[in-house]
C-alpha positions in Angstrom: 0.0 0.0 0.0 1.3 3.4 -0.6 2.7 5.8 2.0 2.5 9.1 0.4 1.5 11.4 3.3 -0.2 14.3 1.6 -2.4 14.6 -1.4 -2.2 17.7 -4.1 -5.5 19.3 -3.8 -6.5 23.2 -3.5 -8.7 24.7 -0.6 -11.2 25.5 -3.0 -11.9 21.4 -4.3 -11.3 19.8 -0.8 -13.5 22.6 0.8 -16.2 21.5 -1.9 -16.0 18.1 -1.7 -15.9 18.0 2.1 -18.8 20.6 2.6 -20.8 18.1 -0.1 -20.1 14.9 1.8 -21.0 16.3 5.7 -24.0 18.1 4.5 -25.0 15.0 3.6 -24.0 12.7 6.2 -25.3 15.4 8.9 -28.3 14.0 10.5 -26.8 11.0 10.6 -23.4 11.2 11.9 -23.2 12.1 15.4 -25.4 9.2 15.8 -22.9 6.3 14.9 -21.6 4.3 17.6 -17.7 4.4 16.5 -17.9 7.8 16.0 -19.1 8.7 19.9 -16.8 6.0 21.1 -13.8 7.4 19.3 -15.1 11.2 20.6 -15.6 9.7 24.7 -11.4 8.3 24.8 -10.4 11.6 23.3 -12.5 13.4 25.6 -11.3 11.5 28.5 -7.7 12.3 27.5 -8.4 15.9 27.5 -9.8 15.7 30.9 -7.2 14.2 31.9 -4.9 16.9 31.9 -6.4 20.0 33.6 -3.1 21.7 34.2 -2.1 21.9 30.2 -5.8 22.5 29.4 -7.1 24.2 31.9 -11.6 25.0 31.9 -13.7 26.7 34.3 -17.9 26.1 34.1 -18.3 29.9 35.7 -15.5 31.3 32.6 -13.8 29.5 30.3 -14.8 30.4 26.5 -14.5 27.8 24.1 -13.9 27.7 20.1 -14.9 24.0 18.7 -13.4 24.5 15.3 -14.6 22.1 12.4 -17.3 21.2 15.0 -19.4 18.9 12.7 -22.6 18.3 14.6 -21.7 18.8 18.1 -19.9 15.7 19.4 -16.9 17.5 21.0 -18.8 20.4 22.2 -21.4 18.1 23.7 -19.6 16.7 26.6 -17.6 19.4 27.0 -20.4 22.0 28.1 -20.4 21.3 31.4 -16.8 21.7 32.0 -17.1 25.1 31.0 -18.8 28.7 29.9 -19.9 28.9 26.7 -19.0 27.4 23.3 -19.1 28.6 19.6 -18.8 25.9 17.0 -17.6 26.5 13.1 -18.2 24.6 10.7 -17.9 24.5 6.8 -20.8 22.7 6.2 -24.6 24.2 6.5 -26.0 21.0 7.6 -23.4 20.3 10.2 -24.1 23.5 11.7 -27.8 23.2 11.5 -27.8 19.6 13.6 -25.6 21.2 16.3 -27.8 24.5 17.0 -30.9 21.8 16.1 -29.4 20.1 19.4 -28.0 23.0 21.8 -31.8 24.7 20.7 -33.4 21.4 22.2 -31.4 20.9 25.0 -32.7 24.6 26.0 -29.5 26.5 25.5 -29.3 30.1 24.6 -27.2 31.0 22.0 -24.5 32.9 24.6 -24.2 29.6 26.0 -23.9 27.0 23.3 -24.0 28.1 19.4 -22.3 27.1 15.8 -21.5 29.3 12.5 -21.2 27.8 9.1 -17.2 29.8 8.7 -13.7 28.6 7.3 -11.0 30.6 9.0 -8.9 29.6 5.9 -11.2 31.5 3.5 -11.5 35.5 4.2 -14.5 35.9 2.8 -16.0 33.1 5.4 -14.3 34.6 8.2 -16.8 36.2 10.9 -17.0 39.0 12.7 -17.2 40.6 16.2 -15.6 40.0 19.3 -18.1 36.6 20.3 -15.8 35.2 17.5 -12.4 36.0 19.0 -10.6 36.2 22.6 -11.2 32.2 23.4 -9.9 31.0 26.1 -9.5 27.7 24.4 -9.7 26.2 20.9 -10.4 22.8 19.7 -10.0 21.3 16.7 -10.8 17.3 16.1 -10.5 15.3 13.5 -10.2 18.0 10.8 -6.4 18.7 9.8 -6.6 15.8 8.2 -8.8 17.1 5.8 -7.7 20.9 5.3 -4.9 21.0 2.4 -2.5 24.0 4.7 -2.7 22.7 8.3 0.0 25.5 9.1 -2.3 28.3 7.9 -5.3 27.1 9.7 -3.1 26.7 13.0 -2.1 30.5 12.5 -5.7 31.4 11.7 -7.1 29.2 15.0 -4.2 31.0 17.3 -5.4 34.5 15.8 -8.6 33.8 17.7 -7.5 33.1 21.2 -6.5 35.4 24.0 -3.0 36.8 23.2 -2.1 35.6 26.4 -2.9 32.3 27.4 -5.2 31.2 24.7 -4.6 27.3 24.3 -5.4 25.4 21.4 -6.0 21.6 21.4 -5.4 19.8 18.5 -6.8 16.1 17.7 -5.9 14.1 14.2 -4.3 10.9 13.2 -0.7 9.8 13.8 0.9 9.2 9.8 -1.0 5.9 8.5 -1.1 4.1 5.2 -2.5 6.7 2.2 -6.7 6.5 2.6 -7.0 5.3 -1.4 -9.0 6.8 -4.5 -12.2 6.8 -2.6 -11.2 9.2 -0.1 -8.8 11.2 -2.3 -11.2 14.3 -3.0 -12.0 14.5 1.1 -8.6 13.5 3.1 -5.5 15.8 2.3 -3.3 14.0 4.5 -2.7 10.9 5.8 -2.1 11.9 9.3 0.8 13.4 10.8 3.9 13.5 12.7 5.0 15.0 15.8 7.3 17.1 14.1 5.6 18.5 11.1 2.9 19.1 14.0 5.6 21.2 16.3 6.4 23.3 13.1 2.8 24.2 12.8 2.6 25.5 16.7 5.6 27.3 16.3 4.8 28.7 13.4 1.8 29.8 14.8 3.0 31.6 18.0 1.7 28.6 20.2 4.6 27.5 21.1 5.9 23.7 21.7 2.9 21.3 21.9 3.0 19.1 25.1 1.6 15.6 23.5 -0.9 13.7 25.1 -1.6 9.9 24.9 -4.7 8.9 23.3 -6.7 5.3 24.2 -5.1 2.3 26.7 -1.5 3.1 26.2 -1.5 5.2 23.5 -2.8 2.7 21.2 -5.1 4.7 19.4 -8.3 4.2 18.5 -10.8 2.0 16.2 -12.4 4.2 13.4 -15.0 3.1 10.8 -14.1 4.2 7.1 -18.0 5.1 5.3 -18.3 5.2 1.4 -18.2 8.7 0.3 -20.8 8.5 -1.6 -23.3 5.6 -0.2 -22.4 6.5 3.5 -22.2 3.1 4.1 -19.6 0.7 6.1 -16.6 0.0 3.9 -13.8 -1.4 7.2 -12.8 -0.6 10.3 -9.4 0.5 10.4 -7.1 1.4 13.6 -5.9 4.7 14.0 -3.2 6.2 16.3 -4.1 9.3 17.6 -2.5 12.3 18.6 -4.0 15.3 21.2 -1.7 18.4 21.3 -2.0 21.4 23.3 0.1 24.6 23.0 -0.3 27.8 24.5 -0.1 31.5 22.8 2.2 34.5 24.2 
């Protein structure tokens, strides 16, 4: 199987094809079981370190980038102050204020945009979008064709002091094959192309933190693109890291 690590595609045709395939798997996807069981051991590894990521219920202000339907932002709620949630695809964003709306959350409290910080004229405005006290991003790199830029454009939008920025993806794995070429950019990642991103982006040197019983990863199930339906399930190592801005 081939290795090659990225694949040549520009923002424009990834940020198509990706917005095409989770508008339609939307109402649908934070319901499948491997995706919420992949979700609860990264959310119990972020958890586990309160002193690198540090959240407050009565204060803490949260930025769930790429936030799909909700399944980060979720659970983490009640660890903290409020959320806002971006997202390049309408129908994400629609199940995830569809779901803080029913829960009977205001939108000071729990709310998504449909925005791509990569793309100015996506970009949103006002000072509800900026200032966060933390930024998450899971399971999305892999898909965004300049992983450095959007780590610059994620750090932009934390608190010039302090800010920290959590980053979830895959370890580098075998390439994803034609089916997934239009959607995945990048077959995961290492530590060090991942350090040059932080740095580059003013966050400093990310603290890595071990994801699933001993850093073994976790189990992920690979859908059609076009059928949404089961193709295999593959095992994934997994990478969280955290840096810190100023």
């Amino acid at each position: 199987m081939s290795h090659s690590h990225s694949h040549p595609h520009s923002h424009d045709q990834i940020h198509s094809a990706n917005k095409h395939f989770f508008d339609k798997l939307s109402s649908t996807y934070s319901h499948q079981a491997s995706h919420r069981a992949v979700t609860d051991t990264v959310f119990s590894a972020i958890l586990s370190s309160p002193t690198l990521i540090p959240l407050s219920e009565s204060t803490t202000r949260v930025l769930d980038y790429a936030c799909g339907s909700g399944m980060v932002s979720q659970p983490l709620l009640p660890h903290v102050a409020s959320i806002v949630g971006m997202d390049l695809s309408p129908g994400m964003v629609e199940e995830y204020n569809a779901a803080a709306n029913n829960q009977g959350l205001s939108k000071d409290e729990m709310h998504a945009v449909v925005a791509d910080l990569c793309s100015p004229s996506s970009v949103p405005d006002g000072e509800e979008y900026r200032n966060f006290d933390v930024a998450i991003c899971s399971f999305a790199f892999h898909h965004i064709p300049d992983p450095a830029e959007a780590a610059r454009k994620i750090a932009e939008r934390l608190k010039k002091e302090g800010g920290v920025f959590v980053l979830v993806d895959f370890k580098e794995h075998d390439d994803v094959g034609e089916d997934f070429r239009d959607l995945v950019a990048h077959n995961g990642f290492k530590e060090e192309t991942v350090k040059e991103w932080f740095l580059g982006a003013g966050l400093g040197e990310p603290v890595f933190i071990e994801v699933g019983e001993g850093g073994k990863g976790v189990t992920i199930v690979a859908r059609h693109p076009e059928t949404g339906a089961e193709m295999e399930k593959v095992k994934r190592e997994v990478f969280v890291a955290v840096g810190r801005r100023g």
